[in-house]
C-alpha positions as a printed NumPy array, in Angstrom:
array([[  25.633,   69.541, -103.236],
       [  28.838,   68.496, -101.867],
       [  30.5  ,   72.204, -102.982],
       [  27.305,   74.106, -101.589],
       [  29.01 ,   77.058,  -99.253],
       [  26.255,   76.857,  -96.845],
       [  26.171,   72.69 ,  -96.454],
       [  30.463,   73.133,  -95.55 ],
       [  29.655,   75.859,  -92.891],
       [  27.174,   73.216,  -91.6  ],
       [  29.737,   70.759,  -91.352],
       [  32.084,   73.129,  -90.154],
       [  29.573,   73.723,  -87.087],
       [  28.971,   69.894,  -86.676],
       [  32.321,   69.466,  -86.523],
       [  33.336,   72.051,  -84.105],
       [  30.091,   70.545,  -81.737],
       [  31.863,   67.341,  -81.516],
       [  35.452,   68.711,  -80.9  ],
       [  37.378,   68.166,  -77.832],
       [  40.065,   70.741,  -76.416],
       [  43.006,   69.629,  -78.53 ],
       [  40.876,   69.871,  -81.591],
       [  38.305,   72.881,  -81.59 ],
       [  40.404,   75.21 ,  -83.25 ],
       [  40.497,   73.707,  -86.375],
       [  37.105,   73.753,  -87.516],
       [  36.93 ,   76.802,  -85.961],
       [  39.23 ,   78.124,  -88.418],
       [  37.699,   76.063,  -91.069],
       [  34.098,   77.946,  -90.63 ],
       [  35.826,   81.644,  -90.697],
       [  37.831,   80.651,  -93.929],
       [  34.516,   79.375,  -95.507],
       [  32.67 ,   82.934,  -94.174],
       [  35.239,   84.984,  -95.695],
       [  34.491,   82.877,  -98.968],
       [  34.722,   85.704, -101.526],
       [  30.733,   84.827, -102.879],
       [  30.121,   86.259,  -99.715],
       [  32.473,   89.348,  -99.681],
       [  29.072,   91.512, -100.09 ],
       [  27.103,   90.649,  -97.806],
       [  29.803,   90.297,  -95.224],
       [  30.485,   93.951,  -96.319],
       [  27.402,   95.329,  -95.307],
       [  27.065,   93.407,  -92.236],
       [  29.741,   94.576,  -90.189],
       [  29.86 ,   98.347,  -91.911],
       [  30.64 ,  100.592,  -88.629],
       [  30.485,   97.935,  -86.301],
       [  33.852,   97.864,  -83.762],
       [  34.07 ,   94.809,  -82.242],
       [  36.238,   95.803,  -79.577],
       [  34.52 ,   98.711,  -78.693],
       [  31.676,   96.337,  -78.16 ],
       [  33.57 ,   93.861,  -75.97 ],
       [  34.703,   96.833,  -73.802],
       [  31.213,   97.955,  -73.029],
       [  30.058,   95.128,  -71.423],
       [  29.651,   95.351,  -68.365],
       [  31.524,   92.561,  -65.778],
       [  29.822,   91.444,  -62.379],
       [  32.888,   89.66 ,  -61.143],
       [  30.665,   86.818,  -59.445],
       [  30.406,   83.3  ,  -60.798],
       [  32.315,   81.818,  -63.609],
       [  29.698,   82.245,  -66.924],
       [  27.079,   84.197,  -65.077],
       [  27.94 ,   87.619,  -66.653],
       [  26.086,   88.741,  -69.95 ],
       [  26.771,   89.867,  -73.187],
       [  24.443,   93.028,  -74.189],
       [  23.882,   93.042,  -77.58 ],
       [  22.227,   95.754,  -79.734],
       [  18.666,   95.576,  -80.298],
       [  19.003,   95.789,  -84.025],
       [  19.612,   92.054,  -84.883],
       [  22.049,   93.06 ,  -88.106],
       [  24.159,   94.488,  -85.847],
       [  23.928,   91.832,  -83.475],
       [  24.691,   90.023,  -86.358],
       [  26.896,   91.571,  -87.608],
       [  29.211,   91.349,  -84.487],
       [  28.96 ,   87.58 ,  -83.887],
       [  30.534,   87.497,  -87.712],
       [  33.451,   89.369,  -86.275],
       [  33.589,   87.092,  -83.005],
       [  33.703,   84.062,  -85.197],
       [  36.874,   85.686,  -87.049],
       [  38.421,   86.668,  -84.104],
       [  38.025,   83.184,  -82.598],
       [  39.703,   81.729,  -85.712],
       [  42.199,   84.108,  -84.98 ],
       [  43.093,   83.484,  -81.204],
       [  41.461,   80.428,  -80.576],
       [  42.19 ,   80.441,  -76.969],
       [  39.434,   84.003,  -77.026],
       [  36.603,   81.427,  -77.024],
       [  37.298,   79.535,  -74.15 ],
       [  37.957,   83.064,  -71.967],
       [  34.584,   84.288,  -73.438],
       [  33.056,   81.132,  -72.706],
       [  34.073,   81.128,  -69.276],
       [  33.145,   84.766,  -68.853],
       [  29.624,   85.023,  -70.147],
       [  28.586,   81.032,  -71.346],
       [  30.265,   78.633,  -69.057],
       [  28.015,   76.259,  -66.974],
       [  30.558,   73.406,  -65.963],
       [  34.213,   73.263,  -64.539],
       [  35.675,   71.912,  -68.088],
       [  37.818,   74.039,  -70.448],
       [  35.405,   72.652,  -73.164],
       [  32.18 ,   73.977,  -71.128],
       [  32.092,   77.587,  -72.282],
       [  33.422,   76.265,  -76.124],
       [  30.451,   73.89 ,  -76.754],
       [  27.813,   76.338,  -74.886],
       [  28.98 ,   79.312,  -76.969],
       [  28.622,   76.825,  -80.007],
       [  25.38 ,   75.863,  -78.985],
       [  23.866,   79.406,  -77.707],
       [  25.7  ,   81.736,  -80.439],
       [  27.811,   79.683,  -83.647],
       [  24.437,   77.632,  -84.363],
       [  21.916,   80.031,  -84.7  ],
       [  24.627,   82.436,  -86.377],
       [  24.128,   80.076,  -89.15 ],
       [  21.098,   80.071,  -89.463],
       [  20.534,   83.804,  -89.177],
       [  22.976,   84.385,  -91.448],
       [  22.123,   82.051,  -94.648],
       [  18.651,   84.351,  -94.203],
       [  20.912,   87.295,  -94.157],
       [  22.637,   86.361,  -97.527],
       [  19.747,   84.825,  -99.403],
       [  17.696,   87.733,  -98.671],
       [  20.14 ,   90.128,  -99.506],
       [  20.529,   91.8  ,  -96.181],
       [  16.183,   91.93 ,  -95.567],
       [  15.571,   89.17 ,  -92.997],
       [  13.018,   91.69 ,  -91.217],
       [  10.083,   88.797,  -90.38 ],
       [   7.116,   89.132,  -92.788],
       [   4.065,   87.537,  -92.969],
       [   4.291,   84.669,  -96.012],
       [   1.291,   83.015,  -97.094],
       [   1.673,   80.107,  -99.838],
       [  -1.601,   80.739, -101.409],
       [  -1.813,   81.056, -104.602],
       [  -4.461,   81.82 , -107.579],
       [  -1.955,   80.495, -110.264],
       [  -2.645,   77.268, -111.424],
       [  -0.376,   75.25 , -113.655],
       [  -1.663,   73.17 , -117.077],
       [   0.199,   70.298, -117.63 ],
       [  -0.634,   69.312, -121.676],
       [   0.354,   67.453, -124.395],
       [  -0.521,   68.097, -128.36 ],
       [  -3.736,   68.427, -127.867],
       [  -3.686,   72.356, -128.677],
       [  -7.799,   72.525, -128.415],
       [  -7.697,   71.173, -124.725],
       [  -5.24 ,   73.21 , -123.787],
       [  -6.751,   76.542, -124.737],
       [  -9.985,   75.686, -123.837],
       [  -8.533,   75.007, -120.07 ],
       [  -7.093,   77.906, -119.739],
       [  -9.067,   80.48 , -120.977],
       [ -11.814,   78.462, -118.977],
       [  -9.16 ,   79.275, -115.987],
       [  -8.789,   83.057, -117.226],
       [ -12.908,   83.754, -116.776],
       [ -12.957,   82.122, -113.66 ],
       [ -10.328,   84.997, -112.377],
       [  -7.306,   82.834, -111.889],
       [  -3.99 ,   83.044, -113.954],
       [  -3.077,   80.083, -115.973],
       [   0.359,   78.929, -116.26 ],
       [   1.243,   77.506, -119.458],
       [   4.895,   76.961, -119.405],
       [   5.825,   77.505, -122.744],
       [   3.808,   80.775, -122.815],
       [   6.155,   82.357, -120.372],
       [  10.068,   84.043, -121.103],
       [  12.576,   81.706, -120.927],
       [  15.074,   84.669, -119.334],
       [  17.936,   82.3  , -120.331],
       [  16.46 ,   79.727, -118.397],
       [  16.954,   75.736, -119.142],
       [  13.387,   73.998, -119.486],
       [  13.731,   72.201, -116.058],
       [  14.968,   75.828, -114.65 ],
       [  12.121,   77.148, -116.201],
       [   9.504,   74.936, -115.057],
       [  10.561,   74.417, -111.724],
       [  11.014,   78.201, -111.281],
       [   6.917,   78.315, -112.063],
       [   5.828,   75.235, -110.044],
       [   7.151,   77.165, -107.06 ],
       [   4.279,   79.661, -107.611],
       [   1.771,   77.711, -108.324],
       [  -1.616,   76.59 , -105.578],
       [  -2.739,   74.219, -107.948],
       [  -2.262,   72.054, -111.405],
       [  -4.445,   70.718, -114.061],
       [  -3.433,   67.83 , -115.838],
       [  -4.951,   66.932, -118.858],
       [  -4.132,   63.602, -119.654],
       [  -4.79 ,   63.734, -123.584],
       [  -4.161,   60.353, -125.865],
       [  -1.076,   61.956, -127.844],
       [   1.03 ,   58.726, -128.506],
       [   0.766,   55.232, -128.848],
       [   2.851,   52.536, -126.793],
       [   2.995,   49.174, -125.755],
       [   5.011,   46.499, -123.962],
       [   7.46 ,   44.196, -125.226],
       [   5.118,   41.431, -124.645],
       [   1.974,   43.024, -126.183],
       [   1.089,   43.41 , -129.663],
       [  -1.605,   45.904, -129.414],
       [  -0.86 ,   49.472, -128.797],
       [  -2.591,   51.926, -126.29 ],
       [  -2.819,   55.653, -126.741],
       [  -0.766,   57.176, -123.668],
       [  -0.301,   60.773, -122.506],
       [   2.892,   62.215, -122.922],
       [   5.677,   61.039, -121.001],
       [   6.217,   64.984, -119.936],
       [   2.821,   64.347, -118.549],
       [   2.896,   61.827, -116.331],
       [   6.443,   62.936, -115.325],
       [   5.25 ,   66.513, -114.022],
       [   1.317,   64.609, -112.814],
       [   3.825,   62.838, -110.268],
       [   5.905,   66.143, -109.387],
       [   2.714,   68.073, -108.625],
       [   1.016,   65.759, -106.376],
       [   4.417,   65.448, -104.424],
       [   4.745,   68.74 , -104.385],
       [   0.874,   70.297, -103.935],
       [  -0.926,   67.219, -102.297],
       [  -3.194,   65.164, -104.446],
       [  -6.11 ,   67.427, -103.225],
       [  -4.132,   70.492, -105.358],
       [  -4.241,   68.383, -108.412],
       [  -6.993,   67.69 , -111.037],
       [  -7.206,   65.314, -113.88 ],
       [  -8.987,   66.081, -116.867],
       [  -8.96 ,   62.72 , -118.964],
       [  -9.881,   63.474, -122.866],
       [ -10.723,   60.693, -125.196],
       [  -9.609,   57.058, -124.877],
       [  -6.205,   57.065, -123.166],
       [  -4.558,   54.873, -120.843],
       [  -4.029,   55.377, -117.515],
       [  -0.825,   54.688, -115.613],
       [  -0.997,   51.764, -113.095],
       [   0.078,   54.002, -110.127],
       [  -2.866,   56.449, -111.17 ],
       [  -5.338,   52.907, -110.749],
       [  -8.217,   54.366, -108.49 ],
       [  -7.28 ,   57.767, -108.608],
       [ -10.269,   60.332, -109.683],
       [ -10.259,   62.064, -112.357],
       [ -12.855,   63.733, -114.41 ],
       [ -13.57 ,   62.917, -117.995],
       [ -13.48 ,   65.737, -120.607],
       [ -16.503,   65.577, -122.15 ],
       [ -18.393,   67.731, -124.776],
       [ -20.916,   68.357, -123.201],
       [ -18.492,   71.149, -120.618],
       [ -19.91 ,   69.524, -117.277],
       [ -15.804,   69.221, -116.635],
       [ -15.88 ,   72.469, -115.438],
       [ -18.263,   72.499, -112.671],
       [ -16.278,   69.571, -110.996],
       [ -13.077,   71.76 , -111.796],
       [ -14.652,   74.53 , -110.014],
       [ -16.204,   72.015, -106.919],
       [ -11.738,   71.117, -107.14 ],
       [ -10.645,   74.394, -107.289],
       [ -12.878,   75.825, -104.564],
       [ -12.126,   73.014, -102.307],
       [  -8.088,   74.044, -102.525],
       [  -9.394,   77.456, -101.011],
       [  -8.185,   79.235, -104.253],
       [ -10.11 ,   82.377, -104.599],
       [ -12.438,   83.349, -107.606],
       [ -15.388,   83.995, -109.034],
       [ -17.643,   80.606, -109.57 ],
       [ -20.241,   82.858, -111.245],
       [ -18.529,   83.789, -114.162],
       [ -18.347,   80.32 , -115.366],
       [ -21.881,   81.644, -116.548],
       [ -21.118,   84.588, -118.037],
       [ -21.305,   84.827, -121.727]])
């Protein structure tokens, strides 16, 4: 993380917020060197097409009155606005004496040279930043959207047991809801923990079936236990971090161990006789996902 753009513009802020007059202009040159980082050169591109930053500066409007009581009238389109406050940024790196005459012309609130620097750093440089990283990630589309993380996918976490895990998710399939079964789905070039962590981002809920696939034991014990997969338990603990426990089910087939962290946990036994799948249903509908419950009937 310590080369990630966005984290050294951060810095570049926090450091500029805790400057004093004989030092701002450093990180202040620091944060437009890492903005005209050439990984950016797009997006930077489209942001300030057409805009004129002086032309801007010129048509504001000054009242002559108190020092930092005139204000800056930005365009309503917030790319533009944007857009500009890029340019200022640059131009501060530029002329770093700019910021404190803009400062004390439309920020300043105190009689300190430094007054109109850390309010413009505050009021304009900080949420820049974070308007921006939007900006770039979503590739110039930060209109506001409604995002809901609901989701009918649900993830099958499985070992060997190839009967389980077909049964589960065509089980999941009739209900209405798309099973994820990770090594089902295009690698695209992907590395498996790419791959899978690309996936448990879309996910609203996981089934784990917890499957006696090896055989293990301590040091200090002779007898082995049959285990789940180490995979298993590995991604049981990722999904109940990252879902809740009350997005997670276990379905425990056969005579396998369970972890000691998992000691008074619930999970559901997968027995022959199918009555698994009403209590996966009772699971499912309590995470809200949406379905059909009556098809679990259908023939």
């Amino acid at each position: 993380m310590a080369n990630d753009l966005f984290s050294q513009i951060n810095n570049a802020i926090l450091d500029l917020q805790a400057s004093e007059y004989q030092t701002y202009d450093r990180p202040l040159k620091t944060l437009a060197r890492l903005l005209q980082h050439p990984d950016l050169a797009a997006a930077n591109k489209s942001l300030t097409d057409g805009l004129d930053l002086d032309a801007f500066l010129e048509s504001q409007e000054r009242g002559g009155g108190i020092v930092g009581s005139d204000r800056l009238e930005w365009p309503d389109d917030p790319n533009r606005a944007l857009g500009l406050t890029f340019l200022l940024i640059l131009r501060f790196a530029e002329n770093p004496d700019f910021i404190v005459e803009l400062g004390h012309t439309y920020f300043d609130s105190g009689s300190k040279l430094m007054a109109g620097v850390n309010a413009i750093t505050r009021q304009l440089v900080i949420p820049f930043a974070r308007d921006y990283k939007s900006y770039v990630i979503s590739c110039g589309d930060n209109s506001p959207r409604l995002v809901t993380t609901e989701s009918n996918k649900v993830f099958i976490v499985h070992g060997h047991d190839e009967g389980a895990l077909h049964g589960l998710a065509r089980f999941l399939e009739k209900l209405g809801l798309e099973a994820i079964v990770l090594k089902e789905q295009p690698n695209q070039g992907r590395t498996i923990i790419e791959k899978y962590e690309d996936y448990a981002k879309e996910v609203g809920f996981a089934v784990v079936l917890l499957t006696p696939d090896d055989l293990a034991s301590s040091a200090s014990e002779t007898d082995q236990n049959k285990r789940a997969r180490q995979n298993v338990i590995f991604e049981l603990g990722y999904f109940a971090g990252r879902l809740g426990r009350g997005r997670v089910c276990l379905l425990r087939k056969g005579d396998v161990e369970m972890p000691s962290d998992l000691f008074g946990v619930i999970y559901t036994e997968m027995d022959s006789t199918e009555g698994w799948k009403t209590k996966l249903v009772l699971e499912l509908k309590a995470a809200k996902l949406t379905f059909d419950a009556n098809r679990m009937w259908a023939a």
